[in-house]
C-alpha positions in Angstrom: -91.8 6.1 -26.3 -92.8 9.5 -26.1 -96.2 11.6 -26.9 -95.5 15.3 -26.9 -92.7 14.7 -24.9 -94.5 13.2 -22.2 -92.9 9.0 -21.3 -95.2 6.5 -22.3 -95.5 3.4 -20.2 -94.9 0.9 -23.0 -92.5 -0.8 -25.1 -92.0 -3.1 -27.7 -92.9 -6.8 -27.4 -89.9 -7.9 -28.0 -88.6 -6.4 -25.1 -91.0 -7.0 -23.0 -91.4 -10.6 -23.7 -87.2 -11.1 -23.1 -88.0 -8.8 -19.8 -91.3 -11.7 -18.7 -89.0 -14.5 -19.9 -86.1 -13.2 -17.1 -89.0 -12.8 -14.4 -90.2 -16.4 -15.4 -86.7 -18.1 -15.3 -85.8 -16.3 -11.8 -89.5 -17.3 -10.3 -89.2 -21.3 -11.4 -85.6 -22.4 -12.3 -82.7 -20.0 -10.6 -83.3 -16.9 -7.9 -79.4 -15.7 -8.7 -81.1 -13.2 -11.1 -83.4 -11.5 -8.2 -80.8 -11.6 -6.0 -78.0 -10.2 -7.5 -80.4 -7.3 -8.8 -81.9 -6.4 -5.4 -78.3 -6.0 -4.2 -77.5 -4.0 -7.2 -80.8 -2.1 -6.8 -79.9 -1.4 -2.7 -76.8 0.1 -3.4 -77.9 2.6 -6.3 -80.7 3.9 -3.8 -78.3 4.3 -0.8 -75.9 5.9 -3.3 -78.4 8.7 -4.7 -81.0 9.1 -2.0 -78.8 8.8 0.9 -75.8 10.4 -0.2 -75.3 14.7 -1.6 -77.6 13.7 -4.7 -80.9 13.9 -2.8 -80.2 17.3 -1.5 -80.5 18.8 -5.3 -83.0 16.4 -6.7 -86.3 18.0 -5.0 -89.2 16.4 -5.4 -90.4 18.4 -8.2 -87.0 17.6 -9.9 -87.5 13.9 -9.5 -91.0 14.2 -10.8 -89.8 16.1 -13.9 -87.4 13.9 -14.6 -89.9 10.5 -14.2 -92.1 12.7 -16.6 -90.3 14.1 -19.2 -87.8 12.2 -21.2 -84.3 14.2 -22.6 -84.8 16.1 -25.6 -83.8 13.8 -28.9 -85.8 16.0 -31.5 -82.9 17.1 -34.1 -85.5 19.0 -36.0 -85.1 23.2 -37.0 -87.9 24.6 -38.2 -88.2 27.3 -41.1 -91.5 29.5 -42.2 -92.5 31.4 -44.7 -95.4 33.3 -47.0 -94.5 32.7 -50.6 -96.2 35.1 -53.3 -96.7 32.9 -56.0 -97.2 35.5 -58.7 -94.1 35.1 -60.6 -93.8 31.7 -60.2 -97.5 31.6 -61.6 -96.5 33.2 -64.9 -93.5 31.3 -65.2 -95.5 27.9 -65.2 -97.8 29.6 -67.1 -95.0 30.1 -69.6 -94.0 26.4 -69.3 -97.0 24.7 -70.1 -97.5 26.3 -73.3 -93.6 25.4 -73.9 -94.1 21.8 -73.3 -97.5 21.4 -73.0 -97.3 19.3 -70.0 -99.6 19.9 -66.7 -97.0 21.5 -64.9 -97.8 22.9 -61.2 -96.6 24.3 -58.3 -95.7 21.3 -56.9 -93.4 20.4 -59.5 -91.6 24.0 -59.7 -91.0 23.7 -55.6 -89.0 20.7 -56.6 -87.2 22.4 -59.4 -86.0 25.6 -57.2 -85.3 22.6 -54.4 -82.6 20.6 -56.9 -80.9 24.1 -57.7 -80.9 25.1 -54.2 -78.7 21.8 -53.5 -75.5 22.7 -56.0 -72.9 23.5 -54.0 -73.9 22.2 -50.6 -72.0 19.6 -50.5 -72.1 20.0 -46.1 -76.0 19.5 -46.5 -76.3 16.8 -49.4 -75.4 14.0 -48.1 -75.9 10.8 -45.7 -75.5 9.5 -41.8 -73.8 6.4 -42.1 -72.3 4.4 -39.1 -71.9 7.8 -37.4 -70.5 9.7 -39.4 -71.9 12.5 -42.6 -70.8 10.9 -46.8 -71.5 13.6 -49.1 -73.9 12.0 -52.0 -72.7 12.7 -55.6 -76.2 13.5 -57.1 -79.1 15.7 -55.9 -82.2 13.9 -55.7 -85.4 15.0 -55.2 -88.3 13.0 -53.6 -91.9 13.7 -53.9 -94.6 12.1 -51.2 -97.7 10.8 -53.1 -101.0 9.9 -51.7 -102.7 6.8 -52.8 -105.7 3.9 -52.2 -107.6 6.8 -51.9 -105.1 8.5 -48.8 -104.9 5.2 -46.8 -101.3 4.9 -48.2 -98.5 7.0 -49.0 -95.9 6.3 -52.4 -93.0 8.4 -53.1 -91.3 9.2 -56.7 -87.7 10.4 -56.9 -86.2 12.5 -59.4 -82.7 11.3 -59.7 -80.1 14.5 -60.8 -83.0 17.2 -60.0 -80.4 19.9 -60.4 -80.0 19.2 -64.1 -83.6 18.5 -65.6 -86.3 21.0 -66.4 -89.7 21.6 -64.7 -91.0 19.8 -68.0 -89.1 16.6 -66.6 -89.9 16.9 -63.5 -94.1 17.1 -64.7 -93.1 13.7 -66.7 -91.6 11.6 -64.3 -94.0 12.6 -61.5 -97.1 12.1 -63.6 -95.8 8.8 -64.8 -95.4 7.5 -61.3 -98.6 9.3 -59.5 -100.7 7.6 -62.0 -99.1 4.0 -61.0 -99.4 4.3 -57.5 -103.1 5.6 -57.7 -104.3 3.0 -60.4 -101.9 0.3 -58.3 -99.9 -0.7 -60.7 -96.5 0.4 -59.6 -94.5 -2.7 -58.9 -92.0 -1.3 -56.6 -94.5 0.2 -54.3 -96.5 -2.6 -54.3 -93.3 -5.1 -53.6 -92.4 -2.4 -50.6 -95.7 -2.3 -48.4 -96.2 -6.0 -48.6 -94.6 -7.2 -45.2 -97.0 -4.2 -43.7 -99.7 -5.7 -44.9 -99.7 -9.0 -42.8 -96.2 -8.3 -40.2 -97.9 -7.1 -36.9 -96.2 -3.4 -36.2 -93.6 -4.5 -33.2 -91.8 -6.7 -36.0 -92.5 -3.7 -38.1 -90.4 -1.5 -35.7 -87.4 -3.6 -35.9 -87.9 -4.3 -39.8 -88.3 -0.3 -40.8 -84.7 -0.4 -39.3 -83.0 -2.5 -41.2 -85.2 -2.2 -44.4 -84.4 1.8 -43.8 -81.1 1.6 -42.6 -79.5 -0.5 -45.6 -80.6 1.5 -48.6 -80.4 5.0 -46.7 -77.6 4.9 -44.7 -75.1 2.4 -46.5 -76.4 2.7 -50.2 -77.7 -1.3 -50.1 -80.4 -1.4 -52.7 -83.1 -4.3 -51.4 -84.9 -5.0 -54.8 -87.6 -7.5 -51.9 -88.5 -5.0 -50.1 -88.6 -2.5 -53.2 -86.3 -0.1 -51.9 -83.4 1.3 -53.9 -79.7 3.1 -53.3 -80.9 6.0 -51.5 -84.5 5.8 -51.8 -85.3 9.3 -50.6 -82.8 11.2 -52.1 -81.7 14.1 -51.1 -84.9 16.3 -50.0 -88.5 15.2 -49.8 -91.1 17.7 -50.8 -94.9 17.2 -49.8 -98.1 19.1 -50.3 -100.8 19.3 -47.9 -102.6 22.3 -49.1 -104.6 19.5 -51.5 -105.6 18.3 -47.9 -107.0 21.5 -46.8 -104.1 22.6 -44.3 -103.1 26.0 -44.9 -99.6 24.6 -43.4 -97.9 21.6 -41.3 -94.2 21.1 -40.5 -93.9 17.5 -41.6 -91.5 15.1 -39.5 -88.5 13.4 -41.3 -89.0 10.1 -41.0 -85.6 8.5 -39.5 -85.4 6.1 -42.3 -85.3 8.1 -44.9 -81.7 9.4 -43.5 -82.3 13.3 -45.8 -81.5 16.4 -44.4 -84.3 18.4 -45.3 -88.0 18.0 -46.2 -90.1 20.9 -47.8 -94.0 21.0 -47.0 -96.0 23.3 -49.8 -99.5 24.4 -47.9 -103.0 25.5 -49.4 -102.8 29.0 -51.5 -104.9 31.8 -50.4 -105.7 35.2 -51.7 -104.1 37.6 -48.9 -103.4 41.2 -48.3 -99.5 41.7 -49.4 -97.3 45.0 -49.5 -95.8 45.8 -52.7 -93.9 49.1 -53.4 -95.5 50.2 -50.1 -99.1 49.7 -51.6 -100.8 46.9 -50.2 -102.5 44.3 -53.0 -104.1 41.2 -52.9 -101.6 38.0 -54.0 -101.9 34.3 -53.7 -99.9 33.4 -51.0 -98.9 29.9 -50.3 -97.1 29.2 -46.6 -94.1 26.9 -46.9 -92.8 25.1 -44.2 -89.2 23.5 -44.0 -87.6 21.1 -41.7 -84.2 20.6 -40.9 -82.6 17.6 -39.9 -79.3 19.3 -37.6 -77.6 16.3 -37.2 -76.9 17.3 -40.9 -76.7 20.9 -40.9 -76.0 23.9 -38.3 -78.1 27.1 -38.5 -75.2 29.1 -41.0 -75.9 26.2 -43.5 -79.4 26.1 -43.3 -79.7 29.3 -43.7 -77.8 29.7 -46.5 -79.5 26.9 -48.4 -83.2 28.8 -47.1 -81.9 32.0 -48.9 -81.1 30.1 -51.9 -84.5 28.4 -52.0 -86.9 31.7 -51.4 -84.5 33.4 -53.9 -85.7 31.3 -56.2 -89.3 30.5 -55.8 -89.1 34.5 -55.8 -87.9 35.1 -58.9 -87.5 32.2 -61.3 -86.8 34.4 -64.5 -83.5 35.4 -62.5 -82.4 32.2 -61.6 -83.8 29.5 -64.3 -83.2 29.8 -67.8 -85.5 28.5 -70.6 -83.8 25.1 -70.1 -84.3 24.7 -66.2 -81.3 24.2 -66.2 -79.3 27.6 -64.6 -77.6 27.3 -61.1 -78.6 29.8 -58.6 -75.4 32.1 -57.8 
């Protein structure tokens, strides 16, 4: 385990527990195990310290190496300051339309499903080694809940056909569940948290993760459907006062992107070579590269900010235009 890249003396019980139970049974019933590893352990010193190894691992090399583990961080990171002023008049435009309590929240989601259409290379799944494309965009939105002790999620299923008035619907719907703790589903999937202590946890998250993410095996026990997470998650975290955070993708949620929408502040901004004072929100964006190189990415990037920029260009009165 690793903290800011630093190894962690520890591991999980279940290892350590089969590693005492070895100890144990050499100590009291066989030595075979002790001996045949301190022969085994003999050779592999006389091999590397004895032999050319040791004259290019210095002792500052060996000590980097006992320190730092291999770099296993897919992650690429994206930034940047979003004027929200015409988005701002376009929801303004919306609510009166529908008269729904649409926000920016829900139009980052929007511009996110539109974003997706024709990125087939990025929209898809890691299964058994090797990248599916998905036949659907989905779009997955992080929910706090019990008051921010827990976390639910909502996912808009086809986001790259349905309106920002759709979007407002089915997210309100679902926020109001979690928070008054009635949603079923969530309910059904932190249950085992509650009481399973967190090294069976480790090994469950696989499995419970791996089945519906990777290999499209709904677990209606656990609450977990085909593809839980879709294809993008999008968060806010400027309702927790950060003006921005780069969010991790959790590894079993197996998407290729998630989109983190930070606190709007009034800043300086130059327009037409005149500097005014905007709202400016920061967006953050993280890449998964096991899914996508840098070309991709930043294509799909471009296609995002374009839109966010300028949704009177890309989005018709239906929601419902694809970004060109």
């Amino acid at each position: 385990r690793r903290v800011h890249g630093i190894k962690q003396q520890s591991m999980n019980p279940f290892f350590a527990i089969a590693l005492l139970s070895f100890l144990i049974y050499g100590l009291v019933i066989d030595g075979t195990y002790f001996k045949i590893y301190g022969v085994i352990l003999v050779a592999y010193i006389l091999l590397t310290q004895l032999g050319n190894l040791s004259f290019f691992n210095s002792k500052t090399k060996k000590g980097n190496i006992a320190t730092w583990s291999s770099p296993n961080n897919p992650h690429l990171r994206a930034y940047f300051q979003w004027d929200t002023s015409n988005a701002e008049a376009y929801i303004e435009r919306k609510r009166k339309e529908t008269n729904l309590p649409v926000t920016l929240t829900h139009f980052v989601g929007v511009c996110a499903g539109k974003a997706f259409v024709g990125q087939e290379d990025i929209n898809g799944r890691i299964s058994l080694g090797n990248y599916i494309p998905k036949d659907r965009i989905d779009i997955s939105f992080l929910i706090a809940c019990e008051n921010g002790r827990d976390v639910g999620s909502c996912t808009v299923q086809n986001a790259d056909k349905k309106g920002i008035g759709q979007f407002c619907q089915e997210l309100t719907k679902t926020s109001k569940s979690l928070k008054t703790s009635t949603n079923e589903e969530h309910k059904t999937r932190g249950f085992p948290l509650g009481f399973l202590p967190t090294f069976m946890i480790e090994v469950a998250l696989f499995f419970v993760g791996y089945l519906p993410s990777c290999l499209g095996i709904p677990l209606p026990c656990f609450g977990m459907k085909k593809f839980p997470f879709g294809t993008c998650i999008v968060t806010s975290v400027g309702t927790l006062g950060y003006k921005y955070a780069y969010a991790p993708i959790p590894p079993f949620t197996n998407v290729p992107m998630i989109i983190t929408i930070g606190m709007s502040t009034k800043r300086p901004m130059v327009i037409n070579n005149e500097i005014k004072i905007r709202n400016v929100i920061d967006i953050t964006i993280t890449f998964d590269c096991r899914f996508t190189g840098g070309n991709m990415a930043s294509e799909l990037y471009q296609k995002l900010v374009s839109c966010l920029n300028d949704p009177e260009k890309h989005l018709d009165q239906n929601d419902q235009k694809v970004i060109n």
